[in-house]
LOVO-155670 format. One record per residue: z, y, x of N, C-alpha, C in turn; residue in one letter. Coordinates in steps of 0.02 Angstrom, whole numbers, padded with zeros to 5 digits, always signed. Last residue first. Layout:
<pts>
ZYXZYXZYXA
...
</pts>
This chain:
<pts>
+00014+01253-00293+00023+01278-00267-00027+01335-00240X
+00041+01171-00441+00058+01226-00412+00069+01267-00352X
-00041+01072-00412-00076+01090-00450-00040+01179-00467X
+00028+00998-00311-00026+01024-00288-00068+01075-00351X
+00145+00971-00392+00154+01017-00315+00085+01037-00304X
+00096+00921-00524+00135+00977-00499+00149+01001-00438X
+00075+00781-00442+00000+00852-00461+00040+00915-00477X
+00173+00725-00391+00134+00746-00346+00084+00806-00355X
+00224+00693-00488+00266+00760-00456+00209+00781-00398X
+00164+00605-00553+00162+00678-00596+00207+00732-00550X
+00158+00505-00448+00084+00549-00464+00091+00597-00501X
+00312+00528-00354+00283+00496-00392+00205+00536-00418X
+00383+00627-00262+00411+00554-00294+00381+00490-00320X
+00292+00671-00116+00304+00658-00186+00351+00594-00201X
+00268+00782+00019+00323+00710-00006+00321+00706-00058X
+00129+00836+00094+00166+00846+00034+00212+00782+00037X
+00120+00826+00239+00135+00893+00210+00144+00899+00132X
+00226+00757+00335+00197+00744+00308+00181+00817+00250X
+00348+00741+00438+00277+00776+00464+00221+00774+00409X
+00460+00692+00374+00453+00771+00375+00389+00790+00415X
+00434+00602+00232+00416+00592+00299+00412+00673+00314X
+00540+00521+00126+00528+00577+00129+00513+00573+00219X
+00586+00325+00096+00602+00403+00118+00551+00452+00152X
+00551+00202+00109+00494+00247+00062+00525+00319+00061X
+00548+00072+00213+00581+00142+00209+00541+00184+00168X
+00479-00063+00129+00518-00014+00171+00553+00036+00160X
+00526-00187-00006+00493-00123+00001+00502-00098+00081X
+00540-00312-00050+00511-00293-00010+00471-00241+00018X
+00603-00327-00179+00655-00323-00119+00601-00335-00051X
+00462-00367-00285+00534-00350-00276+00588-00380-00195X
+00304-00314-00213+00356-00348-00252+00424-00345-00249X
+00248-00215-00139+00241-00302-00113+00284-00332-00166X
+00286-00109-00217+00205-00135-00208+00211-00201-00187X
+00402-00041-00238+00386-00123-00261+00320-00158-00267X
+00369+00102-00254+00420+00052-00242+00390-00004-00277X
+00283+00197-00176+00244+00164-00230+00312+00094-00222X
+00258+00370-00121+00282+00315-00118+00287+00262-00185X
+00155+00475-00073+00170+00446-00126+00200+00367-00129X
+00108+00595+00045+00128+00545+00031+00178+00533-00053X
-00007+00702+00100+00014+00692+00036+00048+00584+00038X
-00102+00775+00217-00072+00713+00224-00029+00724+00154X
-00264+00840+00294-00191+00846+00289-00179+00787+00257X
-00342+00781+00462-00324+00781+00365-00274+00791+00364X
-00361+00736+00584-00353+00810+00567-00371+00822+00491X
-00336+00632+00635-00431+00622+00618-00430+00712+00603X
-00219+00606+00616-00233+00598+00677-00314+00628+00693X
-00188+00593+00463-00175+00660+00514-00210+00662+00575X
-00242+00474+00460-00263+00519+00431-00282+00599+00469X
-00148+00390+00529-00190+00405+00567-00266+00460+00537X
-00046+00427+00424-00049+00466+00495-00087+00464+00525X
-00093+00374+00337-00073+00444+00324-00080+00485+00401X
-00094+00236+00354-00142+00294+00317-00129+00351+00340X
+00071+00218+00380+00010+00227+00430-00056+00232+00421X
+00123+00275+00242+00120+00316+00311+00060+00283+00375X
+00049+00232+00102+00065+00192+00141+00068+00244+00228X
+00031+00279-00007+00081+00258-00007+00112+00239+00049X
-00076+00451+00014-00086+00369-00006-00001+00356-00019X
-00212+00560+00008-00155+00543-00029-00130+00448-00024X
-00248+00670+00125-00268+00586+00112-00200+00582+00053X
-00368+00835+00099-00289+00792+00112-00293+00688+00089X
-00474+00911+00186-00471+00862+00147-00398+00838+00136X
-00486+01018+00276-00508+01054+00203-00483+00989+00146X
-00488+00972+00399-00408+01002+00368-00438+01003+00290X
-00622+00925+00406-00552+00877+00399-00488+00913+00376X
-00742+01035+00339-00701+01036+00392-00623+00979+00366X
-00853+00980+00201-00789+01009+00222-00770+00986+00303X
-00942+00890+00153-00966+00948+00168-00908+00989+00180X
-00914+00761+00120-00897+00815+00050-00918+00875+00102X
-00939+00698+00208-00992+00679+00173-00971+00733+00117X
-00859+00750+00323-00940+00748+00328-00961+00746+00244X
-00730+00666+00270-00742+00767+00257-00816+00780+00265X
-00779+00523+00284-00757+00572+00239-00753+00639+00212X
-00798+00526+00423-00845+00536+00396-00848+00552+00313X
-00662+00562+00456-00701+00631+00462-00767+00605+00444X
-00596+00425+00423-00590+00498+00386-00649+00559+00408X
-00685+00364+00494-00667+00334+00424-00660+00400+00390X
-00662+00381+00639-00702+00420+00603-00703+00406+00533X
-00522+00331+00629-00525+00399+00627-00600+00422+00622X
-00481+00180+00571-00537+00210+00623-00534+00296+00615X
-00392+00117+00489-00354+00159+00517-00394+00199+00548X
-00539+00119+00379-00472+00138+00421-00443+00082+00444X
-00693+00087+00470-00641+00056+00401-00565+00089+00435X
-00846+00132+00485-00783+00131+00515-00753+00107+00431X
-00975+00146+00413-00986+00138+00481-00923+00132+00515X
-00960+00185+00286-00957+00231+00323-00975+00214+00386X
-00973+00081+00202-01025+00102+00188-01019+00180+00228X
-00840+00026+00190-00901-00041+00196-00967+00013+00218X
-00757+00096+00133-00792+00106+00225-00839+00059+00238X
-00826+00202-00003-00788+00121+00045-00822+00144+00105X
-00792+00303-00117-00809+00299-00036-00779+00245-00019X
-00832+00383-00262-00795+00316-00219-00842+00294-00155X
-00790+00539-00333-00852+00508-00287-00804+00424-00286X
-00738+00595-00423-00799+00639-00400-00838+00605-00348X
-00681+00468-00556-00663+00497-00492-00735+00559-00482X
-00591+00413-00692-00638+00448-00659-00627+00487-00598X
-00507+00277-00732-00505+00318-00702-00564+00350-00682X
-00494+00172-00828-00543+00228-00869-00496+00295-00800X
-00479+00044-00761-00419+00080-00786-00418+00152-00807X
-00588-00020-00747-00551-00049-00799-00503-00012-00822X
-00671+00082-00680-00695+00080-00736-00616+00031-00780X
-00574+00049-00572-00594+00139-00581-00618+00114-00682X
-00627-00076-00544-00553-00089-00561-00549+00005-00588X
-00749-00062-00504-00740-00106-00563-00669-00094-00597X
-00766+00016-00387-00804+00030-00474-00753-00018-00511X
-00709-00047-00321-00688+00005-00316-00711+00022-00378X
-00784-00148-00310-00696-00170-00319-00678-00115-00328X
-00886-00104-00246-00872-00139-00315-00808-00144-00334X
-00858-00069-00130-00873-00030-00170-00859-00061-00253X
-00707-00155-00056-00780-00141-00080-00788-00090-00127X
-00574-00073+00021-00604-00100-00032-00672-00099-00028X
-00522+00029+00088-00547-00036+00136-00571-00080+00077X
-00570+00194+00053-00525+00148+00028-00577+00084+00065X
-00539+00341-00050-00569+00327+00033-00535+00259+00025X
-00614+00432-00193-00570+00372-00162-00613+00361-00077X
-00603+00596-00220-00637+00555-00208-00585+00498-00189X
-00599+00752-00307-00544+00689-00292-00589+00613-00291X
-00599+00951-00305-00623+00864-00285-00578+00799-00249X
-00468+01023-00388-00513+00975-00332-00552+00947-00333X
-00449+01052-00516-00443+01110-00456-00451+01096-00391X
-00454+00955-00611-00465+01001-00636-00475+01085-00586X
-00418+00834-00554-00497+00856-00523-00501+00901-00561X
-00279+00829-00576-00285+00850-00515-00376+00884-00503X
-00304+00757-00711-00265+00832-00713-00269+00865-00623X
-00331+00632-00651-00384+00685-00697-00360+00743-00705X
-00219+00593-00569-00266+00608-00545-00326+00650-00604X
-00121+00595-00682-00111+00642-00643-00164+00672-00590X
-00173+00499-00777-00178+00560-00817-00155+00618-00759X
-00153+00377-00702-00234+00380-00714-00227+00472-00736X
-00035+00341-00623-00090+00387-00581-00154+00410-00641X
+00077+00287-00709+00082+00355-00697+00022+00384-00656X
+00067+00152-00694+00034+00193-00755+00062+00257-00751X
-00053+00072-00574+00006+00114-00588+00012+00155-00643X
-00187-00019-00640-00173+00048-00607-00094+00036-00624X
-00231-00207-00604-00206-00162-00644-00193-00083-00614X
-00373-00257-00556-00320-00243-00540-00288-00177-00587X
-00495-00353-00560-00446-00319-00626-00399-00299-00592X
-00543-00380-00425-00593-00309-00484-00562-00316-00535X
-00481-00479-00399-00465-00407-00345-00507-00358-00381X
-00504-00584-00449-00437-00540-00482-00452-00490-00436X
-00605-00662-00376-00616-00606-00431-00571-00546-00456X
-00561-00784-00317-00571-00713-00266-00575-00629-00338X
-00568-00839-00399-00505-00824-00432-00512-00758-00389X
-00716-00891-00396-00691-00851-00460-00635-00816-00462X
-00700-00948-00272-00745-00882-00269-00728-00856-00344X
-00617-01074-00296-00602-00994-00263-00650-00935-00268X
-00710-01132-00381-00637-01103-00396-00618-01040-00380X
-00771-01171-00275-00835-01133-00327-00734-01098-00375X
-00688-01237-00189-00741-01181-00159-00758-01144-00211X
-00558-01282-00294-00611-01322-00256-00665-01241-00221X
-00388-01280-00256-00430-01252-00287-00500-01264-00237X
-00235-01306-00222-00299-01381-00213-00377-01339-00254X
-00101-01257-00238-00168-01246-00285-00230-01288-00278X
-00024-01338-00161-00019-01365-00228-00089-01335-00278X
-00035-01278-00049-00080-01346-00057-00073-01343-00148X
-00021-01152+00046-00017-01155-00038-00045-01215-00032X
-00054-01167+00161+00028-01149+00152+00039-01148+00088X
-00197-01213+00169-00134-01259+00204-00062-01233+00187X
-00249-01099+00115-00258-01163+00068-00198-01219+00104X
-00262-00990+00178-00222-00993+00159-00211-01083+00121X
-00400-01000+00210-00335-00990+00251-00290-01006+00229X
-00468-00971+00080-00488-01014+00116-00423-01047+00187X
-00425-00830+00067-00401-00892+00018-00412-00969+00050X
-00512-00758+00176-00415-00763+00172-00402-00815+00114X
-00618-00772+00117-00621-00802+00180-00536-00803+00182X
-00602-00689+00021-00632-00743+00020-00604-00786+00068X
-00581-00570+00076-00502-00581+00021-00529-00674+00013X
-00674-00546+00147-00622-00553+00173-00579-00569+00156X
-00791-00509+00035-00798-00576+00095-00729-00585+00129X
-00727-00417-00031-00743-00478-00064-00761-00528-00006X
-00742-00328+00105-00662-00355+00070-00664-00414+00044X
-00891-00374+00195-00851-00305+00147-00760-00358+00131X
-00941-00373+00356-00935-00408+00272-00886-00340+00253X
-00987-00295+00467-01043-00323+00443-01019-00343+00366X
-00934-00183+00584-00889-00240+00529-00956-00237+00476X
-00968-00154+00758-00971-00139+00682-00939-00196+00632X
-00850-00266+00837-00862-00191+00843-00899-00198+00789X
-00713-00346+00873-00774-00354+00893-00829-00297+00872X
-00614-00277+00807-00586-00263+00867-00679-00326+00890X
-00663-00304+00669-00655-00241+00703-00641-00229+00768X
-00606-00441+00621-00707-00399+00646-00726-00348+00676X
-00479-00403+00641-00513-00454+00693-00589-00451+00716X
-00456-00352+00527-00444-00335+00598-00461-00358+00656X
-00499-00427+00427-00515-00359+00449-00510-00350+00516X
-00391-00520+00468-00476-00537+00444-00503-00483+00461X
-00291-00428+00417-00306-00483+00485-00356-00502+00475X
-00293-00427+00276-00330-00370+00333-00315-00395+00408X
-00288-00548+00251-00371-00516+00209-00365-00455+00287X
-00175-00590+00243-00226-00626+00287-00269-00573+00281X
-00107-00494+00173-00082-00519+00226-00140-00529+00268X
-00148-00540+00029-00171-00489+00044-00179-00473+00134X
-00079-00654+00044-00170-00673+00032-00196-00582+00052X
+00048-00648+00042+00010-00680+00106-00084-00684+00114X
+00080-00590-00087+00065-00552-00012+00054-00596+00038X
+00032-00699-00145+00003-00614-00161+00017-00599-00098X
+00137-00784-00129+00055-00786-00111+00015-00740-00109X
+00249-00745-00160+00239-00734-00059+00156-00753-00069X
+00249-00719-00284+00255-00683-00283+00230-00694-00163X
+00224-00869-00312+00171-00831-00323+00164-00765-00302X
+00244-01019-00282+00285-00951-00258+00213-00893-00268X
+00211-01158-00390+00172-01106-00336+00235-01040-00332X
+00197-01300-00464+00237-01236-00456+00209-01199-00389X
+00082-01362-00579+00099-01353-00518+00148-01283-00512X
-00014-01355-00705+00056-01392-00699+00078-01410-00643X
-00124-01289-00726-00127-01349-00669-00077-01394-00664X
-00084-01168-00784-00139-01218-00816-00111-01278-00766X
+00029-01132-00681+00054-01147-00742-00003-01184-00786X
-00053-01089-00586-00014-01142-00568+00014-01152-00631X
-00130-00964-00672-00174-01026-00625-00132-01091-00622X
-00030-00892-00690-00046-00926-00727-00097-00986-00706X
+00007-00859-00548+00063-00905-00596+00020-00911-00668X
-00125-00770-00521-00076-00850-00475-00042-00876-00530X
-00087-00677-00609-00143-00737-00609-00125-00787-00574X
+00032-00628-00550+00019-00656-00615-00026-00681-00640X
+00008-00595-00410+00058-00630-00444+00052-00688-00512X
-00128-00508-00435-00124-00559-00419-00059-00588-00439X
-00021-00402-00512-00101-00402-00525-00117-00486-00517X
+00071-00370-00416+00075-00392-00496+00037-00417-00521X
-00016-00328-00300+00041-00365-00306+00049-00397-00371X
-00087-00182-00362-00119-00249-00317-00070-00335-00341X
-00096-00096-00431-00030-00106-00421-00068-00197-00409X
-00175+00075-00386-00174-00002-00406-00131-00045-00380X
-00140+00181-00303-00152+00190-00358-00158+00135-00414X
-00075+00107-00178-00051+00184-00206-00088+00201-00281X
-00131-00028-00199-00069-00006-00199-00060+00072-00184X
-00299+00038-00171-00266-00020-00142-00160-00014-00134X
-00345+00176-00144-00318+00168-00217-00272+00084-00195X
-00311+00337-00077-00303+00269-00049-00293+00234-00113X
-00407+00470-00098-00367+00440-00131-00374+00376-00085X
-00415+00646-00054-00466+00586-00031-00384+00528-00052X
-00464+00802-00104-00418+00732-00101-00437+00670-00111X
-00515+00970-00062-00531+00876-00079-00470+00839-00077X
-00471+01077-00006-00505+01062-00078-00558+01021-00101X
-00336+01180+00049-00383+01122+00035-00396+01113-00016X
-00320+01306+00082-00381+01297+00095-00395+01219+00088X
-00142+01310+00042-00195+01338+00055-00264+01304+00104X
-00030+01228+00040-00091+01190+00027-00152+01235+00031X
</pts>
């Protein structure tokens, strides 16, 4: 790990446990309403849509809305494969909300503060800024910066995403590592010339929908988890 000295955090399921989060507002939503709802495929179909949405502004060229417009506009979509929620416009823009309580993983909040004791540890993340404050402040995580791409001019996977990242901490891209859960972060991380820290996060989409969360040998740290992860970096 010689000469790096930033870590640029993916918080969206590597640090916030997204899935659960929603799930369980969904099912209480359909439990006021006395409607049954699959709560666990709505979470991931709502998240699902949100970056197809993304992806779509993107392949037309600058991206003008932030997440809160995209997690929006994905509920709206979704309203034909969930009917039973029948949730009216002014509804949805409240429930759009659960994306600023998202619960943390309770192993990241005490590994990332034990990490900015010998880094800088910024968030890089397709989140709004707000969403980025809000859910940082709910889960008394402190960071040295929060970086949305809303506000870089690129949204990952975009490779300047990352090097406007190392730009803005005043570091050369190797100097930065991406910590996330998710390998195609990671790689197109690498691709931008960041080093690369993977943290696998079982059961982000929920139960029995994990991938392959095995050990990536191009990756330059493999962690189990956020307290093995700051021991490797905090010893090295």
């Amino acid at each position: 790990m010689n000469g790096v000295k930033a870590l640029a955090f993916d918080i969206g399921g590597t640090v916030f446990d997204w899935h659960s989060t929603v799930r369980d507002e969904a099912l209480k939503m359909a439990a006021e309403r006395g409607v049954t709802l699959d709560a666990p495929a709505f979470a991931n179909a709502w998240r699902r849509r949100q970056f197809e949405l993304l992806a779509q502004a993107r392949s037309k060229g600058p991206v003008v809305a932030n997440a809160d417009n995209f997690y929006r506009n994905a509920l709206d979509d979704l309203a034909e494969d969930f009917p039973t929620l029948r949730l009216t416009p002014s509804e949805r823009d409240e429930f759009t909300t659960v994306w600023h309580r998202l619960r943390a993983w309770p192993d990241a909040p005490a590994a990332i503060e034990a990490l900015r004791s010998r880094y800088t540890v910024v968030v890089l993340t397709v989140f709004s800024w707000s969403i980025g404050v809000d859910i940082s402040k709910g889960a008394r995580i402190s960071w040295d910066g929060i970086l949305s791409c809303e506000f870089l001019g690129a949204y990952k996977p975009d490779p300047e995403s990352y090097r406007a990242t190392a730009r803005l901490l005043r570091l050369e891209p190797n100097e930065v590592m991406m910590v996330a859960a998710h390998p195609s972060d990671l790689r197109a991380a690498m691709a931008a010339g960041l080093r690369s820290a993977y943290v696998p996060r079982p059961g982000e989409r929920g139960a029995g929908n994990d991938g392959d969360l095995s050990p990536q040998p191009d990756f330059d740290i493999n962690a189990r988890d956020f307290p093995d992860l700051a021991k490797q970096l905090l010893n090295a």
